[in-house]
N, CA, C and O atoms as a printed pandas DataFrame, in Angstrom:
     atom_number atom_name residue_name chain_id  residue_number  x_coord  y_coord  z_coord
0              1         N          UNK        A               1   25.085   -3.092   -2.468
1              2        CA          UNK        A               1   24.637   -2.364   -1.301
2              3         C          UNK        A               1   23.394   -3.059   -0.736
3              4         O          UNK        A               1   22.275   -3.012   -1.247
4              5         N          UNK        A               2   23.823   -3.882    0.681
5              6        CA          UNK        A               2   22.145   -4.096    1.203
6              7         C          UNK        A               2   21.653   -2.763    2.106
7              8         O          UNK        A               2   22.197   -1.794    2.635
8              9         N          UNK        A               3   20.536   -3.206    1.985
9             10        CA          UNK        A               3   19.513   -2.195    2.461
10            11         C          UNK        A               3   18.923   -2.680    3.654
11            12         O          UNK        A               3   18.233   -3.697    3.583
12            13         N          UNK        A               4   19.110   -2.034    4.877
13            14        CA          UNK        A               4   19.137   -2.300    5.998
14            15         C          UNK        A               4   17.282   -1.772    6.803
15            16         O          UNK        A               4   16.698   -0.793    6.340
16            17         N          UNK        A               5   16.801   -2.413    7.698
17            18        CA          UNK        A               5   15.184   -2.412    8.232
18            19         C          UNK        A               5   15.873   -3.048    9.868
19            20         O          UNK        A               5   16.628   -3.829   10.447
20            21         N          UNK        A               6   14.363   -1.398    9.990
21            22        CA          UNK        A               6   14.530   -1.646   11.805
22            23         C          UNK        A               6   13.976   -3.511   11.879
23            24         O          UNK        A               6   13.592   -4.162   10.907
24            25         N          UNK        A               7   14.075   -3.919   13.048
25            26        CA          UNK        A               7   13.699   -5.257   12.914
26            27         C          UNK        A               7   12.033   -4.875   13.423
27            28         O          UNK        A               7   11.025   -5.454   13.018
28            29         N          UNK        A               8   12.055   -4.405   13.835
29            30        CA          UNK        A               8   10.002   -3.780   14.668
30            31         C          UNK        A               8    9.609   -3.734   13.442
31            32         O          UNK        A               8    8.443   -4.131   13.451
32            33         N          UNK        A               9   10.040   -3.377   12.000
33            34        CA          UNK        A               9    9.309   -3.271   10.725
34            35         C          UNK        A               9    9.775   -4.294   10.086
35            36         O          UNK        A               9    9.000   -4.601    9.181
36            37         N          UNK        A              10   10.835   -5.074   10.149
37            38        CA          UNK        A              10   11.060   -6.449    8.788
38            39         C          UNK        A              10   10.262   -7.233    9.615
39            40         O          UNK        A              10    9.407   -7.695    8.860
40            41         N          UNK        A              11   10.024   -7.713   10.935
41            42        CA          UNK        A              11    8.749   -8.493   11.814
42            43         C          UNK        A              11    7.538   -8.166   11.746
43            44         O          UNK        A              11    6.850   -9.010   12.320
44            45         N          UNK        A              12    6.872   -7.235   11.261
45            46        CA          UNK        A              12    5.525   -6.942   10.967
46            47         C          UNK        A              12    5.015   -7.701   10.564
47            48         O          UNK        A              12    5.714   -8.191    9.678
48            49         N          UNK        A              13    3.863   -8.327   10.678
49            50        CA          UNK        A              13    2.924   -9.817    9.924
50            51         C          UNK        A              13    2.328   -8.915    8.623
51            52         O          UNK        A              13    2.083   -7.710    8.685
52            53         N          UNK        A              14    2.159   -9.740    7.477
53            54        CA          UNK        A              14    2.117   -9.445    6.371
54            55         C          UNK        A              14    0.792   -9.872    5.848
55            56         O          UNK        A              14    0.532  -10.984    5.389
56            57         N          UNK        A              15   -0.032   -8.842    5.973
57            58        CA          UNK        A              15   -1.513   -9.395    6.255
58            59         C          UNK        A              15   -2.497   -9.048    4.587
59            60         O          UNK        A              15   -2.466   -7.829    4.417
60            61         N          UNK        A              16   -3.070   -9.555    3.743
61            62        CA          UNK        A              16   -3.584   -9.398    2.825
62            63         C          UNK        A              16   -5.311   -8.575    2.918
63            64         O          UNK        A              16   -6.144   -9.107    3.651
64            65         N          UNK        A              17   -5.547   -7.782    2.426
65            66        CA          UNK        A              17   -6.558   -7.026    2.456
66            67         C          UNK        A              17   -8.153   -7.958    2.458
67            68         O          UNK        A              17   -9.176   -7.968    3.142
68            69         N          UNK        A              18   -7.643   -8.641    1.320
69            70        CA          UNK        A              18   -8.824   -9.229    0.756
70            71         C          UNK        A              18   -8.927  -10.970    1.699
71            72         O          UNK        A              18   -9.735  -11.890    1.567
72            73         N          UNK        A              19   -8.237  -10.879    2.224
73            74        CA          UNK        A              19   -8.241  -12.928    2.645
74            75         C          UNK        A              19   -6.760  -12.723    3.819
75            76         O          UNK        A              19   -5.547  -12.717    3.608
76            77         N          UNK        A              20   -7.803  -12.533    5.394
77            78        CA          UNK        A              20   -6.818  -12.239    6.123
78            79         C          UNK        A              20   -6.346  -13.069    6.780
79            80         O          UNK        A              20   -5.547  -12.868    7.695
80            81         N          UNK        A              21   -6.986  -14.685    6.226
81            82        CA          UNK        A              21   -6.388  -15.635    6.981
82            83         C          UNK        A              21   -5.445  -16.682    5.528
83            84         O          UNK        A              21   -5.148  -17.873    5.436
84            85         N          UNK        A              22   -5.212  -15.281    4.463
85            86        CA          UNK        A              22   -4.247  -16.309    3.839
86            87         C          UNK        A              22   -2.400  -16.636    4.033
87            88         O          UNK        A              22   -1.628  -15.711    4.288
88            89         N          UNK        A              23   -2.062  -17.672    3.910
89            90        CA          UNK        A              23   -0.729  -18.231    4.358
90            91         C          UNK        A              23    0.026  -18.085    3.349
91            92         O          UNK        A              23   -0.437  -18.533    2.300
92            93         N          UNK        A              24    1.429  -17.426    3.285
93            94        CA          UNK        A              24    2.664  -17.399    2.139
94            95         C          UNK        A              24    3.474  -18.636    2.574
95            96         O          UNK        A              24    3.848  -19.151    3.628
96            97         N          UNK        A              25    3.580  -18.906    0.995
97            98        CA          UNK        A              25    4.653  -19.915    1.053
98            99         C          UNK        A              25    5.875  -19.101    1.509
99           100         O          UNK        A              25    5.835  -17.876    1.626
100          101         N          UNK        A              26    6.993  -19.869    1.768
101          102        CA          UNK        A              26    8.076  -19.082    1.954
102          103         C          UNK        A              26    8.761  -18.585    1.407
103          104         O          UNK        A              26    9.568  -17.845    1.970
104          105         N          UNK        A              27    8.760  -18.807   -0.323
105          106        CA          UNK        A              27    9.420  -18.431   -1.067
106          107         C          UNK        A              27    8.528  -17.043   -1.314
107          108         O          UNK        A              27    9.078  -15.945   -1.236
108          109         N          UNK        A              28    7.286  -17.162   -1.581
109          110        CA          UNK        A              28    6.728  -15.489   -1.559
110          111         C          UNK        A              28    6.917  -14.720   -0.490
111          112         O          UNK        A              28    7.016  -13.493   -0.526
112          113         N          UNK        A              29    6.992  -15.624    0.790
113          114        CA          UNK        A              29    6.978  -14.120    1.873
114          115         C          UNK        A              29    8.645  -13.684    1.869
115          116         O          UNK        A              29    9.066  -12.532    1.970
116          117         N          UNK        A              30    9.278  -14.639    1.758
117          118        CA          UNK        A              30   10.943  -13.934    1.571
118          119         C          UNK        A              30   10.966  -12.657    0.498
119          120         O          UNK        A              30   11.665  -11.645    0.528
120          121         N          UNK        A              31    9.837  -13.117   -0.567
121          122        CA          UNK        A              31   10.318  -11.776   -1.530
122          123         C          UNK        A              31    9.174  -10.898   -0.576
123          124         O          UNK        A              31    9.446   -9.704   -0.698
124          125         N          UNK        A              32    8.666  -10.982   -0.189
125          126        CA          UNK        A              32    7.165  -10.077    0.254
126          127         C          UNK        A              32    8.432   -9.021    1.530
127          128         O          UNK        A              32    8.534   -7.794    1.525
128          129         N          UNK        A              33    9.255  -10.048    2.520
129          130        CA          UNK        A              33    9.987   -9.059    3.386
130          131         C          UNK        A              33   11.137   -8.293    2.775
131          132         O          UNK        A              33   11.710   -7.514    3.537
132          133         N          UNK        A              34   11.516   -8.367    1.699
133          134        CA          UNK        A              34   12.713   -7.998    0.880
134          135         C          UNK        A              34   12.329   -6.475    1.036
135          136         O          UNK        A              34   11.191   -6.034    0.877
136          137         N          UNK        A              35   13.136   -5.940    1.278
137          138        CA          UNK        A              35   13.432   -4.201    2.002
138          139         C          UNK        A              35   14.035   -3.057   -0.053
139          140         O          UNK        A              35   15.113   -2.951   -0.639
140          141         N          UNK        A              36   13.042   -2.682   -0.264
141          142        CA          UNK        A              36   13.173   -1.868   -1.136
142          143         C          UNK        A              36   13.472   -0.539   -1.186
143          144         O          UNK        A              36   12.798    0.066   -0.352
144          145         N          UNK        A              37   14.039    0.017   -1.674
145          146        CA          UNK        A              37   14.155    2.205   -2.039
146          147         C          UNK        A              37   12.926    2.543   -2.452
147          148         O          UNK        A              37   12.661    2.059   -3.553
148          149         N          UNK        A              38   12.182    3.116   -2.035
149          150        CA          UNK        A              38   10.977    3.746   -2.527
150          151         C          UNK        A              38   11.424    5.409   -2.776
151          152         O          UNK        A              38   12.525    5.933   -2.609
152          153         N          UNK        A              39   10.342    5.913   -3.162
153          154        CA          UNK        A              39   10.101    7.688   -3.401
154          155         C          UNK        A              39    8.683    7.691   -3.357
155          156         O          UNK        A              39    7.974    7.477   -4.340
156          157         N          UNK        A              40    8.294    7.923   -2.267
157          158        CA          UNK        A              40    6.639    8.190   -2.099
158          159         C          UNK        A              40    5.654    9.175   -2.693
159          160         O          UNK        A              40    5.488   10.315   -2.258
160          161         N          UNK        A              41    5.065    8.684   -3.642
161          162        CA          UNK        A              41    4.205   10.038   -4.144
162          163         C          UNK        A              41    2.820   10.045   -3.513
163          164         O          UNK        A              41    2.362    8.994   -3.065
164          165         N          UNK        A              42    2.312   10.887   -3.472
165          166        CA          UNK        A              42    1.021   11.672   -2.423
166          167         C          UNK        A              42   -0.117   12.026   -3.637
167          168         O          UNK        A              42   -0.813   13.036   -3.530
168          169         N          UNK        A              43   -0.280   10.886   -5.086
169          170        CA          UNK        A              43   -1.058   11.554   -6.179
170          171         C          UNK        A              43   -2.479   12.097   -5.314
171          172         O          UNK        A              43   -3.051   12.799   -6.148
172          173         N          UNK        A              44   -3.152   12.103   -4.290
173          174        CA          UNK        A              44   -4.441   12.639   -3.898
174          175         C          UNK        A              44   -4.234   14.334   -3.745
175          176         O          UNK        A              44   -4.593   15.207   -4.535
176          177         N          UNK        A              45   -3.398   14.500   -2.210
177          178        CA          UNK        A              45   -2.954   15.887   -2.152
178          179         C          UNK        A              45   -1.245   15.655   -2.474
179          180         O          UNK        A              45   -0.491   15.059   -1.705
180          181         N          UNK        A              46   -0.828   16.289   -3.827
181          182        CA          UNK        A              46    0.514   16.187   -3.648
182          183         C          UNK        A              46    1.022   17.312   -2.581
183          184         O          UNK        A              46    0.396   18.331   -2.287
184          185         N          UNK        A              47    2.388   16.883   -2.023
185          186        CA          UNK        A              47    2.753   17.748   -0.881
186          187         C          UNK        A              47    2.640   17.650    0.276
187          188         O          UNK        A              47    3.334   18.298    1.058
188          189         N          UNK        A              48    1.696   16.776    0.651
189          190        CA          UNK        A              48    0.922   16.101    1.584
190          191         C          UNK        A              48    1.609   15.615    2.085
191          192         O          UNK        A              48    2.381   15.279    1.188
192          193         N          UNK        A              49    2.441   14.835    4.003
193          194        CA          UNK        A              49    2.371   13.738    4.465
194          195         C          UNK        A              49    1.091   12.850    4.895
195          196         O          UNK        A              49   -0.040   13.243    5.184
196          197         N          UNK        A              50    1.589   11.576    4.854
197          198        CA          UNK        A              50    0.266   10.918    5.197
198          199         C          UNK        A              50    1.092   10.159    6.349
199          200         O          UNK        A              50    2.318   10.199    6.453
200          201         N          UNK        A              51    0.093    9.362    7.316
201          202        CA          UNK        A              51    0.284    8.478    8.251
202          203         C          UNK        A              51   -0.686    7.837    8.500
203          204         O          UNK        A              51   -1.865    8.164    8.638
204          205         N          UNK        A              52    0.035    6.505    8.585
205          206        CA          UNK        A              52   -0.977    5.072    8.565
206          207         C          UNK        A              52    0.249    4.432    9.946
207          208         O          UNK        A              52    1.397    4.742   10.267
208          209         N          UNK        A              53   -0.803    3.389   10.463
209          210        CA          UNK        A              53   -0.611    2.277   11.626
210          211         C          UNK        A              53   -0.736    0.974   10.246
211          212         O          UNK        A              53   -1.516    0.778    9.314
212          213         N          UNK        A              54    0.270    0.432   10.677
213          214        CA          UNK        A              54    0.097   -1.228   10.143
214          215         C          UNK        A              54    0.233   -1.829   10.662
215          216         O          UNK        A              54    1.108   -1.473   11.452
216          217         N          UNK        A              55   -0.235   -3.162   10.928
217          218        CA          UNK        A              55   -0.318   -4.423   11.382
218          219         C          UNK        A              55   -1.055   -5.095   12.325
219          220         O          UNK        A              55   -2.117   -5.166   11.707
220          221         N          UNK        A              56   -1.286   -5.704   13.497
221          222        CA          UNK        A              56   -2.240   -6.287   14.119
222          223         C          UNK        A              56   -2.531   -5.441   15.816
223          224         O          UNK        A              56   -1.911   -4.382   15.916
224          225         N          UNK        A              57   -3.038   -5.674   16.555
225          226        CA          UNK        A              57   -3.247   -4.872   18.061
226          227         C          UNK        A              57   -1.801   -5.224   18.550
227          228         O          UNK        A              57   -1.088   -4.266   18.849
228          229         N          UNK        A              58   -1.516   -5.924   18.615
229          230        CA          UNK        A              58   -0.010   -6.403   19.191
230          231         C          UNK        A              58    1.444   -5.994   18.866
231          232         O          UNK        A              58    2.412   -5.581   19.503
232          233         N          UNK        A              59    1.133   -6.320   17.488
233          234        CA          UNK        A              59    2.420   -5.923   16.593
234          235         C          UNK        A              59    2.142   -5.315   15.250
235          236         O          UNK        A              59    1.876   -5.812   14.156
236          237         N          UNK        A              60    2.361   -3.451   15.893
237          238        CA          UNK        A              60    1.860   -2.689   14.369
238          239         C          UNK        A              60    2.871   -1.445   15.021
239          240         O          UNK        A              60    3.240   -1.219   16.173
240          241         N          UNK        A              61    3.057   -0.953   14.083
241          242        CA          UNK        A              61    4.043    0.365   13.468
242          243         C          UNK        A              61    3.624    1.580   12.624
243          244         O          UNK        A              61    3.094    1.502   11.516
244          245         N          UNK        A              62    3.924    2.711   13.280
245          246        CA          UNK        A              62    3.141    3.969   12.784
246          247         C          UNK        A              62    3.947    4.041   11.295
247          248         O          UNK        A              62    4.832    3.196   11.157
248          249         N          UNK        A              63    3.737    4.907   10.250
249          250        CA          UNK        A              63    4.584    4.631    9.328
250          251         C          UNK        A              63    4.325    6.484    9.075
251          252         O          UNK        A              63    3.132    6.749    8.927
252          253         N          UNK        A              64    5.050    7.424    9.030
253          254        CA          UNK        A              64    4.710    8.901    8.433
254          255         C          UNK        A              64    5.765    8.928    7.095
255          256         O          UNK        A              64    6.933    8.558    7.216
256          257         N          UNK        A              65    5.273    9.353    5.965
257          258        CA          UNK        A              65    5.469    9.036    4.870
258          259         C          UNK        A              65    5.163   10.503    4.050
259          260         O          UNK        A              65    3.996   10.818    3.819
260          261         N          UNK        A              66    6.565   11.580    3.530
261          262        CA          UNK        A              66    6.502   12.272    3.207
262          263         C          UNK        A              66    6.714   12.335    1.731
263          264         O          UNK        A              66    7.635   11.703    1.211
264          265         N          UNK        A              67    5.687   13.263    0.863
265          266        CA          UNK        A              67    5.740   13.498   -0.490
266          267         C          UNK        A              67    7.264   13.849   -0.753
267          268         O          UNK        A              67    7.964   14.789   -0.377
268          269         N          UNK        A              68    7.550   12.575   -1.655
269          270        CA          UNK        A              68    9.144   12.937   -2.283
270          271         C          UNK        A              68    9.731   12.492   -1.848
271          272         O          UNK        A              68   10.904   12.642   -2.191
272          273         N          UNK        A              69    9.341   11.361   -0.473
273          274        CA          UNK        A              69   10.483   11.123    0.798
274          275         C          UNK        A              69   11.297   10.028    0.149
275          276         O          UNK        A              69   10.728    9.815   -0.921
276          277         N          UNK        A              70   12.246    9.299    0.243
277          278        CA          UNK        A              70   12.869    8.403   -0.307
278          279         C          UNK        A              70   12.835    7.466    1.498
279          280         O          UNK        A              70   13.191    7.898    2.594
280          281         N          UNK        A              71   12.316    6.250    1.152
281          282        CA          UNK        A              71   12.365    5.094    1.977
282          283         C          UNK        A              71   12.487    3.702    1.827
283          284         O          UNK        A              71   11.894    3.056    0.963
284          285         N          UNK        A              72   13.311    3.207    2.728
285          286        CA          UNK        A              72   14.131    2.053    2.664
286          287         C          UNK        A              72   12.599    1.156    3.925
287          288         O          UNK        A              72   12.551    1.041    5.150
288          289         N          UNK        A              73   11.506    0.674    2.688
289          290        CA          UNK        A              73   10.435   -0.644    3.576
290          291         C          UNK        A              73   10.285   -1.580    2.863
291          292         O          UNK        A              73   10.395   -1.348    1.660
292          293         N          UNK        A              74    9.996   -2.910    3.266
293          294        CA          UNK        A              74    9.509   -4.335    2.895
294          295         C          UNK        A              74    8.573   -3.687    1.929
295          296         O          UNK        A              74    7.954   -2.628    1.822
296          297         N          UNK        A              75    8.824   -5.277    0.997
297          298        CA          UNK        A              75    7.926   -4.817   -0.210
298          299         C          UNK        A              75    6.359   -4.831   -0.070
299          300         O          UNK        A              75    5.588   -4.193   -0.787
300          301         N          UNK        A              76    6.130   -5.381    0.618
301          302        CA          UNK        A              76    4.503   -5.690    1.419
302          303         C          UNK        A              76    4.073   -4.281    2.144
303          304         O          UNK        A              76    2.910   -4.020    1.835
304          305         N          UNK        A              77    4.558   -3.444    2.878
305          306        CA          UNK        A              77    4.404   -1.954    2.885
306          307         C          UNK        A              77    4.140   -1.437    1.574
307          308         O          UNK        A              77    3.040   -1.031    1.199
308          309         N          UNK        A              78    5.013   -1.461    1.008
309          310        CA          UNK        A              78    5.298   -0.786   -0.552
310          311         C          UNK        A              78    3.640   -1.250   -1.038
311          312         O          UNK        A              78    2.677   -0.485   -1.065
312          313         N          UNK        A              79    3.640   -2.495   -1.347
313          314        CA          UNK        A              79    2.028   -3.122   -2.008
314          315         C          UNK        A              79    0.774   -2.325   -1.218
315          316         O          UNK        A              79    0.001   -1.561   -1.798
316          317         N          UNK        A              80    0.712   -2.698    0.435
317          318        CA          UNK        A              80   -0.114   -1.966    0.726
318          319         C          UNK        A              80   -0.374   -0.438    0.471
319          320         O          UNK        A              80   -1.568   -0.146    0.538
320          321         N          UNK        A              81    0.363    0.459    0.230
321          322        CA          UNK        A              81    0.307    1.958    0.268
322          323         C          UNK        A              81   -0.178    1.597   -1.174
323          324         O          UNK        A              81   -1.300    2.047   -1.407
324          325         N          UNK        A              82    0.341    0.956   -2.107
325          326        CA          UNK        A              82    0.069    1.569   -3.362
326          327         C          UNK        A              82   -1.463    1.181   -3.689
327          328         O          UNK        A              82   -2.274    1.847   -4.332
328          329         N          UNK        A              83   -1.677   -0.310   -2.960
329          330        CA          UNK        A              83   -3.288   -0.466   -3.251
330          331         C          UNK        A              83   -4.235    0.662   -2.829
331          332         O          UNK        A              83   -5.054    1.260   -3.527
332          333         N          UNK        A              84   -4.029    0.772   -1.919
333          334        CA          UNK        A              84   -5.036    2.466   -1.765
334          335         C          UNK        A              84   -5.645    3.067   -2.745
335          336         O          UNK        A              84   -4.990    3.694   -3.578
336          337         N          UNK        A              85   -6.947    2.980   -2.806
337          338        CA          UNK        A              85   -7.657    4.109   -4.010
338          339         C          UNK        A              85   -9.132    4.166   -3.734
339          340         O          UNK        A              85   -9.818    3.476   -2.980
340          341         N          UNK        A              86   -9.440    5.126   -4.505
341          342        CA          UNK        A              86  -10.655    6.182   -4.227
342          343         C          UNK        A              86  -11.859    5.293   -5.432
343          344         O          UNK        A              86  -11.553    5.102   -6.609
344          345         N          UNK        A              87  -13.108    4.880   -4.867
345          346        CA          UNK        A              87  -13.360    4.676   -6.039
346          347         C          UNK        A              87  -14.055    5.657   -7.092
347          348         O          UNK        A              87  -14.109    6.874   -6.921
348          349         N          UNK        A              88  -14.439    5.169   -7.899
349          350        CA          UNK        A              88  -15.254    5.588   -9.052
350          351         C          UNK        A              88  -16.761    5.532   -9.661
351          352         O          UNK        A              88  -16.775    4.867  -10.697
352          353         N          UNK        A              89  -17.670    5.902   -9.402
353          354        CA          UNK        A              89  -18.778    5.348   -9.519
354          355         C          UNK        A              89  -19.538    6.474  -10.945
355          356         O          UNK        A              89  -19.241    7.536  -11.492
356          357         N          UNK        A              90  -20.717    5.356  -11.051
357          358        CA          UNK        A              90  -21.173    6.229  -12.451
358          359         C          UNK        A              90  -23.018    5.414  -12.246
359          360         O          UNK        A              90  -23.423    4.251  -12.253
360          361         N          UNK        A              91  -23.818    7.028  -12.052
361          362        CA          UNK        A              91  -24.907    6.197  -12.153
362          363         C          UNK        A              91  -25.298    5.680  -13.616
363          364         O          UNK        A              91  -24.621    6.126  -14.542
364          365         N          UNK        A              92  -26.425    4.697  -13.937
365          366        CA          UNK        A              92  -26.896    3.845  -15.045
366          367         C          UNK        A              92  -28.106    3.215  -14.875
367          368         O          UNK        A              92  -28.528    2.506  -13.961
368          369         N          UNK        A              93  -28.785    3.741  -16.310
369          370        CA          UNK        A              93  -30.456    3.353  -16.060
370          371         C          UNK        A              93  -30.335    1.579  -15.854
371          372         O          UNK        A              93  -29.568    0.896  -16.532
372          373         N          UNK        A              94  -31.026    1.159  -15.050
373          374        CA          UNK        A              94  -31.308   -0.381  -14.899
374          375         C          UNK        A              94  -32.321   -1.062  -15.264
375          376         O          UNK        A              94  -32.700   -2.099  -14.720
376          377         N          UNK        A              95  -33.179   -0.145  -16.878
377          378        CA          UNK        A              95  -33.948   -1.085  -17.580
378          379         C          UNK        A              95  -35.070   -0.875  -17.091
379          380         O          UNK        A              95  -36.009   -1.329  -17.745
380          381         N          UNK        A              96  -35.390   -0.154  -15.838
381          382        CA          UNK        A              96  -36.864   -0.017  -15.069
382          383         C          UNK        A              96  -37.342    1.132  -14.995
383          384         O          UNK        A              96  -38.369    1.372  -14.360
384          385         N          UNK        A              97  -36.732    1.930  -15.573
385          386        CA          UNK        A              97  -37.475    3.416  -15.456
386          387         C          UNK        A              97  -36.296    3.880  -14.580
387          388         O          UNK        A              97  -36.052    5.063  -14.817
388          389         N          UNK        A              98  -35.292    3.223  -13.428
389          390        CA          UNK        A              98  -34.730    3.605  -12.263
390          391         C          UNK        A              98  -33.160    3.588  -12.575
391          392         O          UNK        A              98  -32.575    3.057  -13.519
392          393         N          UNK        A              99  -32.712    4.239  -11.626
393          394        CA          UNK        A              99  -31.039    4.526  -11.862
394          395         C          UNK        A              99  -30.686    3.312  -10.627
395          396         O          UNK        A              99  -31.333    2.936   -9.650
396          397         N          UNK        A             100  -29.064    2.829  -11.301
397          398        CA          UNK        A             100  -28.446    2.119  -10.280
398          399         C          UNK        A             100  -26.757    2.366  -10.258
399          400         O          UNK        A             100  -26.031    2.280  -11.249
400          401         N          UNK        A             101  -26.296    2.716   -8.785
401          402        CA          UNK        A             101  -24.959    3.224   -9.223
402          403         C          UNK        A             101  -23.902    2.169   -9.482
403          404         O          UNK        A             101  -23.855    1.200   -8.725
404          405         N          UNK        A             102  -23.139    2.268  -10.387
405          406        CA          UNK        A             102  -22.313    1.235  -10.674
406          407         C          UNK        A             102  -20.460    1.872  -10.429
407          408         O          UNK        A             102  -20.046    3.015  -10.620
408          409         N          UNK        A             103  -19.562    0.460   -9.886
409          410        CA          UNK        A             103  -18.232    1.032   -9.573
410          411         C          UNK        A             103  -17.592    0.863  -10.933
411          412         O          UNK        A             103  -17.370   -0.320  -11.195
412          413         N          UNK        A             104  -17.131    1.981  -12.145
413          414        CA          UNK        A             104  -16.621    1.902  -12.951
414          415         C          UNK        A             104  -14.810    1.834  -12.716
415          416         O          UNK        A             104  -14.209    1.632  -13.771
416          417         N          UNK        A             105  -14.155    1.943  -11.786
417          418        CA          UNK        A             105  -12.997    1.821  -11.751
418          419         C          UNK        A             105  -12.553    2.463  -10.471
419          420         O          UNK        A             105  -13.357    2.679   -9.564
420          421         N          UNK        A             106  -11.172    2.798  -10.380
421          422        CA          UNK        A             106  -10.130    3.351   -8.968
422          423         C          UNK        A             106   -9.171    4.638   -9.552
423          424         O          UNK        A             106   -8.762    4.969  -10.665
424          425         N          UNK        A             107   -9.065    5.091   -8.381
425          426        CA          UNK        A             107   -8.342    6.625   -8.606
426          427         C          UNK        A             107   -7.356    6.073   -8.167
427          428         O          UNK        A             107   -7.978    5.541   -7.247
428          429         N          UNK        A             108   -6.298    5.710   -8.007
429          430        CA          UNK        A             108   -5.467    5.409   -7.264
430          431         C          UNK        A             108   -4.586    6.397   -6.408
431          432         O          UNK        A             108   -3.734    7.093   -6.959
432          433         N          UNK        A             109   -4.868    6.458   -4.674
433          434        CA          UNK        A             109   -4.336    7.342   -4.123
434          435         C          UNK        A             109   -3.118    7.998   -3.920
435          436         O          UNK        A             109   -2.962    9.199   -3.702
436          437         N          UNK        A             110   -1.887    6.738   -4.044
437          438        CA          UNK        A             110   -0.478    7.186   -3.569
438          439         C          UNK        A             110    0.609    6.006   -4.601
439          440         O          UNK        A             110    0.090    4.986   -5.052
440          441         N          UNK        A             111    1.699    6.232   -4.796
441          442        CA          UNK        A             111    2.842    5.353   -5.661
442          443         C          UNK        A             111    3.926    5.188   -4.651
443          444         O          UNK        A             111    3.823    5.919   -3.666
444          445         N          UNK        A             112    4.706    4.566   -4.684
445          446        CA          UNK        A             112    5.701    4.127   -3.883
446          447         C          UNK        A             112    6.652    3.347   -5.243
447          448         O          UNK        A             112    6.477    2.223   -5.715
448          449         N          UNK        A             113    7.779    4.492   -5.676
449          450        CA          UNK        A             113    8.783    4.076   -6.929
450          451         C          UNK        A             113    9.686    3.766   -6.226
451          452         O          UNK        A             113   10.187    4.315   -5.245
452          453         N          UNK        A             114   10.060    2.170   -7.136
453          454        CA          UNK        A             114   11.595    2.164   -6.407
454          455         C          UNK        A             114   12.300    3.000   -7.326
455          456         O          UNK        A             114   12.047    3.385   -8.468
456          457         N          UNK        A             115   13.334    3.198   -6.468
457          458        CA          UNK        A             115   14.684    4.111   -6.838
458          459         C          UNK        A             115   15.956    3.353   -6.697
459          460         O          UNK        A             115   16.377    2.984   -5.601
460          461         N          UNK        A             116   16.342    3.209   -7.418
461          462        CA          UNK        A             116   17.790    2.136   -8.177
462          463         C          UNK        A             116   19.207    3.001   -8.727
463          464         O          UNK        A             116   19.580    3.497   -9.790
464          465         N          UNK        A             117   19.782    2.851   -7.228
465          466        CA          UNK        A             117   21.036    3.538   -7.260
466          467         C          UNK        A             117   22.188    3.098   -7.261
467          468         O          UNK        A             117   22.477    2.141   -6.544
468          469         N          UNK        A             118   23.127    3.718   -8.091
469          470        CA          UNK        A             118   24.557    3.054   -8.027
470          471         C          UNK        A             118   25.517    3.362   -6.961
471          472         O          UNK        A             118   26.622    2.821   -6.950
C-alpha cells in the first residue's frame, strides 16, 4: 500500500531548526520526503488540537493536528512536531554565595507514532 501526499505538502522545503542553511544529500532528503502513518499524541494537553504553519513566507502549509488523529505526512513533519519541548530548568549555587539557573533537560511536548497496517 503506498501512501499518498497532497503535492502543496510533499513540496514543502525541509528546513532544520538548528542550521537553516543546511543542504541534504539526496539520499537523506528522499527518506526525509517519504510520507508516513502517524497517530498524533498531544502529551502537553492531551485532547487538545494543535495548529502550526510550516515552511517559508512563500511556501508554507497550515497543519491542524488532532489528539488520536491518524495522518498520512513526510517524515520531516513527523521530526519537526516531535522535536517540540518544554524546557527544564533547576536553580544551583555557583560557588559565590549566588544561584545560577541551569537547563537540566526537555519535557517533550507531542509524539507522532507510526502506525503499521496490514
Amino acid at each position: 500500500m503506498e501512501l499518498m501526499l497532497d503535492k502543496k505538502i510533499k513540496d514543502l522545503p525541509i528546513i532544520d531548526a538548528h542550521n537553516a542553511s543546511k543542504k541534504y544529500s539526496e539520499k537523506e532528503e528522499k527518506w526525509l520526503r517519504e510520507p508516513v502513518k502517524c497517530e498524533f499524541i498531544n502529551m502537553e494537553d492531551p485532547g487538545l488540537m494543535i495548529t502550526f504553519t510550516y515552511g517559508t513566507t512563500k511556501h508554507k502549509h497550515t497543519f491542524k493536528l488532532m489528539h488520536g488523529g491518524k495522518y498520512v505526512v513526510p517524515r520531516f513533519i513527523k521530526n519537526h512536531v516531535e522535536s517540540k519541548a518544554t524546557p527544564m530548568w533547576k536553580w544551583r549555587a555557583d560557588g559565590n554565595g549566588g544561584m545560577k539557573k541551569e537547563q537540566t533537560g526537555s519535557n517533550p511536548r507531542f509524539a507522532m507514532r507510526e502506525v503499521f497496517e496490514q
